[in-house]
C-alpha distance (Angstrom), angle and dihedral (degrees) to the residues before:
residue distance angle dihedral
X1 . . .
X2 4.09 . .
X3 3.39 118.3 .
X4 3.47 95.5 -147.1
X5 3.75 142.1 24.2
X6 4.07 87.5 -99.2
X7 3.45 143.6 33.9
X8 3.74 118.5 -109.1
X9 3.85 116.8 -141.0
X10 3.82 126.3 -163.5
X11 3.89 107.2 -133.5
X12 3.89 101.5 -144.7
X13 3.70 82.3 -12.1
X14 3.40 106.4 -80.5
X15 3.71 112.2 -30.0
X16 3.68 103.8 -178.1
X17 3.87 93.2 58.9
X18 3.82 98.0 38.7
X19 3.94 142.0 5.8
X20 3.53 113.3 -64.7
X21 3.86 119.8 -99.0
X22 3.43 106.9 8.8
X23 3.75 139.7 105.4
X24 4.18 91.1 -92.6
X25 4.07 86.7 56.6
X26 3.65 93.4 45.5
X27 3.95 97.6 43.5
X28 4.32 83.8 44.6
X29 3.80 96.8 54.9
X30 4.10 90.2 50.0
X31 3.41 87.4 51.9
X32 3.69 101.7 45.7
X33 4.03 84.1 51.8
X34 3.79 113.2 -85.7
X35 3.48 126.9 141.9
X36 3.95 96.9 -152.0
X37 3.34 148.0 19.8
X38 4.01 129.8 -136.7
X39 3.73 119.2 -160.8
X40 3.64 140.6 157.9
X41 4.21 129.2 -108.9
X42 4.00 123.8 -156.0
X43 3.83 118.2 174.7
X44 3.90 123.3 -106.2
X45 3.77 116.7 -141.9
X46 3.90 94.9 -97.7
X47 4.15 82.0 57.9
X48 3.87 92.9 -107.4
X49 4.24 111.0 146.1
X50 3.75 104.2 -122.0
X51 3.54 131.9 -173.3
X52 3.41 125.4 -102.8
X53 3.68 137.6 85.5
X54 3.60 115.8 -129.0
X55 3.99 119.0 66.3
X56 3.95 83.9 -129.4
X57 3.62 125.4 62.5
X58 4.12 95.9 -137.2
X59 3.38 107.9 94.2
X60 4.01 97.2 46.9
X61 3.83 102.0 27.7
X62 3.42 150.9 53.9
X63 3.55 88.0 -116.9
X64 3.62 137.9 68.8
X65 4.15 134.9 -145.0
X66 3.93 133.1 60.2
X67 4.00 120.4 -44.0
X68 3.89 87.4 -133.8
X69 3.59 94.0 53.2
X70 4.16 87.8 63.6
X71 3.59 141.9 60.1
X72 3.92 127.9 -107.1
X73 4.10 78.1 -117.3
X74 3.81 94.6 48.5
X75 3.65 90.1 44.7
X76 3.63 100.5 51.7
X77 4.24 85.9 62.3
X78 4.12 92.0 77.1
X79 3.76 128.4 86.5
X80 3.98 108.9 -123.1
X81 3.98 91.8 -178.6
X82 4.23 110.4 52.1
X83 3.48 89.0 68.3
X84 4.01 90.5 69.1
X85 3.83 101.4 22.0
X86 4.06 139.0 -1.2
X87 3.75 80.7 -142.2
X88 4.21 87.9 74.3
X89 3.46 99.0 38.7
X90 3.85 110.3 148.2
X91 3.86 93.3 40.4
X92 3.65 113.3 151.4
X93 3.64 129.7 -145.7
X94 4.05 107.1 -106.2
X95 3.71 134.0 -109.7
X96 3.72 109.7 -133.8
X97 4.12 86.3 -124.2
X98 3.92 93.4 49.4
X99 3.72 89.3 61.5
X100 3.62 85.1 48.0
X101 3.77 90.9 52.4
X102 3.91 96.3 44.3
X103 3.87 100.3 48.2
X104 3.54 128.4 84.9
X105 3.91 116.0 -99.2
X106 3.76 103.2 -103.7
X107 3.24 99.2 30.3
X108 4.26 113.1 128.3
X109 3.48 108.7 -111.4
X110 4.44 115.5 -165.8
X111 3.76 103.8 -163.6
X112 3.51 107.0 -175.3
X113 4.23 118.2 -155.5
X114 3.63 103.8 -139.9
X115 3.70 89.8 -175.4
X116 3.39 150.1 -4.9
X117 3.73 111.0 -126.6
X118 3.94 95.4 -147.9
X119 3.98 87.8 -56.3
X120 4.14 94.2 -47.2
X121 3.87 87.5 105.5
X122 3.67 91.3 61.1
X123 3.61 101.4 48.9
X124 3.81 94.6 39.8
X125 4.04 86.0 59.7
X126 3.92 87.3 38.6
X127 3.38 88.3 63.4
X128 3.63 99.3 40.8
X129 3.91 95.5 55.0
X130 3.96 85.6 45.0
X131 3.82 78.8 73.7
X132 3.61 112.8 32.2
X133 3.62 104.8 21.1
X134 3.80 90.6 97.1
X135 3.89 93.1 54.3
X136 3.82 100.4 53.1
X137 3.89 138.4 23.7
X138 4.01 98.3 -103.3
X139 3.83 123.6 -174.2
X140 3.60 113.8 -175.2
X141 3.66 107.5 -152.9
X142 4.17 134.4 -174.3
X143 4.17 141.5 172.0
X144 4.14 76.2 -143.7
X145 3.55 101.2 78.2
X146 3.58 89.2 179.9
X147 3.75 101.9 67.8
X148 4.57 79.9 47.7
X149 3.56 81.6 60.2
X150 3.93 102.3 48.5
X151 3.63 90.7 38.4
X152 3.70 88.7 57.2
X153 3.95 92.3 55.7
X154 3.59 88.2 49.7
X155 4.49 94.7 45.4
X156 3.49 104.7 18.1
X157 3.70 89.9 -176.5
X158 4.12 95.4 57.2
X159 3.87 118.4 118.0
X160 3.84 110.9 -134.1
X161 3.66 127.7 178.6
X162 4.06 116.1 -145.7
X163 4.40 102.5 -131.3
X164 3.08 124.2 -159.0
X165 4.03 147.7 177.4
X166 3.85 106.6 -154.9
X167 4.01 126.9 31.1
X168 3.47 109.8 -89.5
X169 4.04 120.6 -135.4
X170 3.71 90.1 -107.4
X171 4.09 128.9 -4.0
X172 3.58 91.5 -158.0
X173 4.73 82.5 62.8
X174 3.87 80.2 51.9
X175 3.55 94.8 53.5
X176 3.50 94.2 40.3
X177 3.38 92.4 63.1
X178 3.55 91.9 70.0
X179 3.90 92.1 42.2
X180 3.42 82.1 -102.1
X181 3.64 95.3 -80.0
X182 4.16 89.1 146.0
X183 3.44 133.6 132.5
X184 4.15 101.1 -165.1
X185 3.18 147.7 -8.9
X186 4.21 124.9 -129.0
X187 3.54 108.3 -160.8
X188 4.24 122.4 169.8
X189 3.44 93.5 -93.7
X190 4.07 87.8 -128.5
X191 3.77 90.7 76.3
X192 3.61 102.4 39.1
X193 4.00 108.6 105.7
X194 3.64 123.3 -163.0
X195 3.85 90.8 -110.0
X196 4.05 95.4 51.0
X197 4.42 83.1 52.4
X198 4.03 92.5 42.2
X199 4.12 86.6 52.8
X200 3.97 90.9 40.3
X201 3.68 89.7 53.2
X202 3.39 90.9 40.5
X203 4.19 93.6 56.8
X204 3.93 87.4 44.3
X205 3.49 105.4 -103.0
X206 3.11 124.1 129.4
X207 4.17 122.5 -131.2
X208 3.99 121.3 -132.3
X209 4.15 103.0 179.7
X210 3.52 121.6 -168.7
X211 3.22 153.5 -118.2
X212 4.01 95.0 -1.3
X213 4.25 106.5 152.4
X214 3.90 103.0 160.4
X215 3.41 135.9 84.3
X216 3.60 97.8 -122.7
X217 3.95 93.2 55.9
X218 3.71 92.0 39.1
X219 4.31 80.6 62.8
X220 3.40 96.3 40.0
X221 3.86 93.9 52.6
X222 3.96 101.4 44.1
X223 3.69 82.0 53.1
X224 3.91 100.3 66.0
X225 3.66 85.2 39.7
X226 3.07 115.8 -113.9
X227 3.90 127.1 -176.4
X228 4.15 96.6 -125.3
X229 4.07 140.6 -11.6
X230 3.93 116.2 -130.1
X231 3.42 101.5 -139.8
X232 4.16 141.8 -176.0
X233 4.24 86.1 -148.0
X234 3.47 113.8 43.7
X235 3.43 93.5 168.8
X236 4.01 95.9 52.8
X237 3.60 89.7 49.5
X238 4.18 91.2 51.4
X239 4.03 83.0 48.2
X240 3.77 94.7 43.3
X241 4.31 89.3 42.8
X242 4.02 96.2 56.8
X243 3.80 88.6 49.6
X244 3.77 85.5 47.7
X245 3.66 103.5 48.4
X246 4.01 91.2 41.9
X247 4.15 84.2 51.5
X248 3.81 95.6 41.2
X249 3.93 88.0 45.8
């Protein structure tokens, strides 16, 4: 049973308590309270999804240059967890399948597609899901609705969620552009009106905005309805939500 009227989801995990994107962020937004985790795949040379949101290693690393221009092997060599902290020193940039393998089954996994690779990214994460997909609740989400589309033809039975950055002129166009074979939609949560929610919920998706982190979105949100809150602090919002639901009751 759900503890509270939402879901909460972990955006990078929980990147104020622990490096973005790797298994310390993940296993720190479960523990603060989330009940999912969004992160962010490139492709690594050898065509393995790895976890990390830039294209360049710089910002998150120890290292420097493009994930695709490396191996999985080559990859593994850089610290992902100095950068934020001495205390995670020695943190290595994911694997798409060791998250897999370290979260609980159940759990709500957003994998966002960053890009497609000339079709590789799709059936890398085709491949993936063909493995894990049973174990935990995985949506595969993109802004490239394209590479949604194409990895549809290739697993029919993949969840996707359509992002996107500015309110489109319809969400029900959106959908149809993928013969409305969607699970949810991820809007940034400051263009999502109550009226585009009330007609998602309506059409049976379900509605994951991003990258809400106050209070007075956090309100504003649960009260359209929607299905889950991406979130920096997972563990404020969990705080914030019992106080909410004990107010609201």
């Amino acid at each position: 049973m759900r503890r509270f009227p939402v879901r909460i989801i972990g955006h990078r995990g929980a990147p104020r308590l622990a490096p973005e994107n790797t298994l310390a962020s993940f296993r720190a937004a479960l523990a603060a309270g989330a009940d999912g985790i969004e992160l962010y795949v490139h492709l690594s040379r050898d065509g393995r999804p790895v976890v990390i949101h830039d294209p360049t290693l710089d910002r998150t690393t120890d290292g420097s240059g493009f994930v695709r221009a490396m191996t999985v092997a080559e990859l593994k060599r850089f610290d992902a967890g100095s950068w934020f902290d001495g205390r995670f020193r020695g943190e290595r940039i994911p694997l798409l399948e060791e998250v897999f393998e370290t979260v609980s089954p159940g759990v709500l996994i957003d994998v966002e597609a960053k890009q497609s690779y000339g079709g590789e990214m799709e059936r890398a994460l085709a491949a993936c899901l063909d493995e894990w997909a049973g174990v935990h609740d995985v949506i595969v989400s993109s802004f490239d609705h394209r590479l949604l589309c194409r990895l549809k033809r290739l697993r029919p039975e993949t969840d996707v969620g359509l992002l996107y950055a500015v309110r489109p002129v319809t969400h029900m166009i959106l959908a149809a552009c993928m013969d409305g074979d969607v699970r949810s939609f991820h809007p940034d949560h400051v263009w999502l009106t109550a009226e585009d929610a009330a007609e998602m919920r309506a059409s049976g998706y379900e509605v994951y905005p991003y990258t809400a982190n106050r209070p007075v979105e956090w309100r504003r949100l649960i009260r359209m309805g929607v299905s889950g809150i991406i979130t920096d602090d997972p563990g404020g919002l969990a705080v914030w939500m019992q106080r909410f639901v004990f107010d609201e009751a």
